[in-house]
C-alpha positions, 0 to 999 in steps of 0.5 A: 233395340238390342237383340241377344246374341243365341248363346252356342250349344255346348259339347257335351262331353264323351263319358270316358270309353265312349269317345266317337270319330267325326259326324263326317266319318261315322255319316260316311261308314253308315250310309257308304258301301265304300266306307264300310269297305275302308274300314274293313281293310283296316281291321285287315291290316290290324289284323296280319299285324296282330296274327304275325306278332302273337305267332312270333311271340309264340315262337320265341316262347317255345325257343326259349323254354324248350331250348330248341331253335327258334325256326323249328316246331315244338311238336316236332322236336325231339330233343327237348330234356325231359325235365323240360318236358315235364315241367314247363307245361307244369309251370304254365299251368301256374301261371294260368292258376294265378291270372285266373285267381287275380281276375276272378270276378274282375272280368266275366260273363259277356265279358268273356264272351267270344266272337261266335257269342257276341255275333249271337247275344250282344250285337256284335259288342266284343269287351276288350279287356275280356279279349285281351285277357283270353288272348293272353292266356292262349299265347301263355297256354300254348307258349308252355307247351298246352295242347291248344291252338293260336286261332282262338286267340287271333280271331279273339283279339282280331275280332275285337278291334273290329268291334272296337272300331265300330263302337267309334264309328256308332255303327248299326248292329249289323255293321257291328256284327259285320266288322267282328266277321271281318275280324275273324276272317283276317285272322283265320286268313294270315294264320293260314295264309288262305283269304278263301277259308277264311271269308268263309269261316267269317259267313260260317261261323262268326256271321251264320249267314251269307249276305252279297253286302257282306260278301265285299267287306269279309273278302277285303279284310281276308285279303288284305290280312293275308298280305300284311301276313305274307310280308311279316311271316314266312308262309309256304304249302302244307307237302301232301305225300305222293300223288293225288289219287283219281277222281273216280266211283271208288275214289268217292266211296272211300271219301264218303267212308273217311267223312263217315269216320271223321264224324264219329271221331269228332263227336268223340273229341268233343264229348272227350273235352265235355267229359275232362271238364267235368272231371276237372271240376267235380273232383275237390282238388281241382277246384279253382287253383289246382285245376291248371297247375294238373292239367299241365303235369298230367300234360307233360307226362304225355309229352314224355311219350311223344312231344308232338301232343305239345303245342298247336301241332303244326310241325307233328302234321308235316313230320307225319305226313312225309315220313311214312309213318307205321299204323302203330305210331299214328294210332299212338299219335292220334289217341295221345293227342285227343288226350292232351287236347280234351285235358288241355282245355278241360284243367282251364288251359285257354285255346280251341281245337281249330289246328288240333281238329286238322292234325287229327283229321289228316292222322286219321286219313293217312292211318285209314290210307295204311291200313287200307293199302295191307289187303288191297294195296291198288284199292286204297287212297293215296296218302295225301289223298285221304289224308285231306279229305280227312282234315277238312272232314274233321274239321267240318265236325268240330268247327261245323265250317264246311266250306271254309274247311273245302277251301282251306284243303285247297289253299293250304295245299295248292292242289286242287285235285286234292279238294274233290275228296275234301268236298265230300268227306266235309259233307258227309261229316257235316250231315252226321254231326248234325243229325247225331251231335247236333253242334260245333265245339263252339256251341257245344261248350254254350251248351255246356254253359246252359245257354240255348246257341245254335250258331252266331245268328243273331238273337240277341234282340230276341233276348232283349224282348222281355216281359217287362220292354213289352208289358203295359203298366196302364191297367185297371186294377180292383180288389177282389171284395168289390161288387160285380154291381159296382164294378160294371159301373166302374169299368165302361167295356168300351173303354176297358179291356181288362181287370186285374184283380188283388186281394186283401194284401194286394197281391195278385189275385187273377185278371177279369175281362170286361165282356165277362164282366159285363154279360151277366146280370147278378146280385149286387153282393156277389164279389168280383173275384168270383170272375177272376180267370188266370189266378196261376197264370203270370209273367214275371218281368224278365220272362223272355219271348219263348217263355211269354208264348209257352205261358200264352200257349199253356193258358190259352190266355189272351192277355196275362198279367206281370207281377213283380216276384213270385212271393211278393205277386204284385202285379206291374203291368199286363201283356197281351198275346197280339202285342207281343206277336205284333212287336216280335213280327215288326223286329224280325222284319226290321232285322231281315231288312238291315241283313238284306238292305244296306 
């Protein structure tokens, strides 16, 4: 007897875009530590590379269209033409224009999304092409001269790559949301050249939480971005003027002060960014096209006045901070500033406030300093002092980040007598921005957005639980004309809980349970509907899990039907409130164990 041979499984074939590494590889990411940590030093390479080459690009392109050196600093230059000065940023506002109106439409939504959004909403899925996209406009933006920093940019892109490898390696959620972290840290690590602010700036901001599992692959790609970066860029620390002052009673006071007005200060710039935007957009001939082309005249003209508003603003900080500058000229410095960056980012320029937050901040420390030093020149901090403590606390306000802002004083500094004062500014800060503001410029603009984002800890899962993912679609079901008499034959309340009535035209018409039906006795001609409960109570199908509870809450309903559109009410299935806390509890408790538990 002959015996065929077992034909051998086909491969499927990968759908274009979906390509995965080897089972091996992918087994040994998932179920290793060590896997994961191979992995995120790779982002880390990726990451320095990526970090260096746009920050030279960057370089080249201020070189270039400001005609100034390629090693010096566009905000610190002073011999820009004023042509220059009025109308590159205007042309970069066109080109802006035009990007924005041949991709209108093409690419959007979670698209878009950053890492902080899609940490939050997506599982940590960052679209590539929506990141290539932003991180061409910011390198455009603050190429022409735009208010903006590059750190947008880099942790865009930085953190894309980390997405994108782990969509190769099929990784788990939290993996995926662990390596867009790595992502951001590498690049807040090579821009800065600070592994420390930036392993914290990946827990504070892109992940909102420390975990010890994650703890390792963060710390690894922060470091191994910074010493990619090292090689390729030329990093040196930030000059504090004079010497530290002492820790002491008055020394903290005074911190604590500087923290109280960096937080008011922080508010003010982000409310200012809020208030452009809505400037930009509610006049008609800003709409669309004009908006940028604008924002980068309007931007030029202040340039014109001082061009340390033009670019990120690293060389204006430098300037400023050993030049012993007059009160007058850092007040006319930070209010232009905090104007160029709100009209910047307002008219459609892309980028963050990451650098501009740590320009201001140190501005603002130095003027508190000078000020200070007229009527009681042995009270007042030393210049560097407040000066540090003030950038970290402004940072703390706009970035909502205080340790990564701590860490950055130290780093960037190299002075850790500096960072006692930088701690309790940022804390002080901190607890006012909280407790007044209530977000970060990252969750302000969701906010502005309508979208109900707090921070990047993970609800995206909760959003996927909807009425319809959870809602039975076996339900009995009967019109409202039926006799009560003929519907306790019907429905056994042994084996049914529920009836969901509708009416003549079938629409739905209110739900009957079955121990009401069956705890009265009545005339046979007495119909159904004379029971029904609910009758303006439903669910639609894509209710999320706040509305469900709110609507079982409201009714004081055990079980609520869902129909399929207010007009039409055709009822599609029934949800009982113990399903959805049930299956809501088991989710939460899956989530909390891949957080804790590799």
């Amino acid at each position: 007897m002959t015996i065929a041979p077992t034909p051998k499984p086909t491969k499927q074939p990968q759908a274009p875009g979906n390509y995965l590494l080897p089972a091996g590889l992918r087994n040994f990411v998932r179920h290793r530590e060590t896997g994961l940590v191979l992995v995120a030093i790779m982002v880390g390479l990726l990451s320095g590379t990526l970090v260096a080459s746009i920050s030279h690009l960057s370089q080249v392109s201020h070189s270039i269209l400001f005609d100034i050196p390629l090693d010096a600093h566009l905000s610190a230059t002073g011999v820009i033409s004023w042509q220059r000065t009025l109308l590159i940023p205007t042309l970069g506002g066109v080109i802006l224009a035009l990007i924005g109106l041949f991709f209108a439409g093409r690419i959007k939504g979670p698209q878009l999304a950053d890492a902080i959004e899609a940490n939050a909403l997506y599982g940590g899925h960052v679209s590539f092409r929506g990141s290539l996209l932003i991180s061409l406009q910011t390198l455009l933006s603050n190429g022409f001269g735009g208010s903006v920093g590059l750190e947008a940019g880099y942790t865009q892109i930085c953190s894309t790559f980390g997405s994108h490898i782990g969509r190769r390696l099929a990784a788990r959620r939290n993996d995926m949301r662990l390596l867009v972290a790595c992502g951001a840290a590498g690049a807040i690590s090579a821009a800065f050249s600070a592994p420390l602010a930036g392993a914290f700036y990946a827990f504070e901001v892109v992940l909102g939480a420390y975990t010890s599992a994650g703890l390792v692959p963060v710390i690894a790609s922060a470091v191994t971005s910074w010493l990619v970066a090292r090689q390729l860029t030329h990093q040196s620390f930030l000059m504090v003027p004079g010497f530290p002052s002492p820790v002491s009673v008055e020394m903290i006071a005074q911190t604590l002060l500087i923290g109280v007005i960096c937080a008011f200060a922080s508010i003010l710039v982000m409310l200012a960014v809020a208030f452009s935007e809505r400037c930009f957009q509610r006049l008609s001939i800003f709409r669309g096209f004009l908006r940028p082309i604008v924002g980068g005249a309007i931007l030029g003209c202040l340039a014109l006045l001082t061009p340390s508003v033009l670019g990120a603003g690293h060389g204006a900080m430098q300037i400023l901070l050993v030049s012993n500058p007059t009160w007058l000229l850092l007040t006319t410095t930070i209010v232009l500033k905090m104007l160029a960056s709100a009209i910047s980012l307002g008219s459609g320029f892309r980028g963050g406030l990451f650098f501009a937050s740590l320009l201001l901040g140190a501005l603002i420390g130095q003027l508190y300093s000078i000020v200070l030093s007229g009527p009681f020149p042995t009270l007042a901090l030393q210049p560097g002092t407040a000066a540090i403590a003030a950038l970290a606390a402004f940072g703390t306000g706009v970035l909502g980040a205080p340790f990564s802002m701590v860490c950055l004083a130290l780093e960037i500094t190299g002075d850790f007598s500096v960072t006692v004062g930088a701690v309790v500014a940022s804390s002080v800060c901190a607890l006012i921005v909280r407790e007044l503001f209530g977000y970060s410029f990252a969750t302000w603009r969701f906010h502005l957005r309508g979208e109900f984002i707090r921070g990047p800890q993970d609800i995206g899962w909760v959003r996927d639980m909807s009425a319809a993912s959870l809602m039975r679609t076996d339900f009995e079901q009967a019109p409202t004309t039926m006799p009560i008499a003929e519907a306790q034959k019907l429905f056994s309340p042994v084996q049914v809980g529920q009836i969901v009535l509708r009416d003549p035209n079938g629409m739905y018409a209110g739900i009957v349970s079955a121990a009401s039906l069956h705890s009265i006795a009545t005339k046979d001609d007495l119909p159904l509907g004379s029971l029904a409960q609910q009758q303006d109570e439903y669910l639609l199908p894509n209710a999320s899990i706040r509305d469900i509870l709110s609507t079982f809450e409201r009714s004081e309903a055990d079980v609520l039907a869902v129909i399929d559109r207010p007009d039409h009410r055709t009822p599609i299935g029934t949800l009982s409130e113990t399903r959805v806390l049930r299956t809501y509890g088991e989710e939460l408790e899956r989530r909390n164990q891949e957080l804790f538990f590799r």
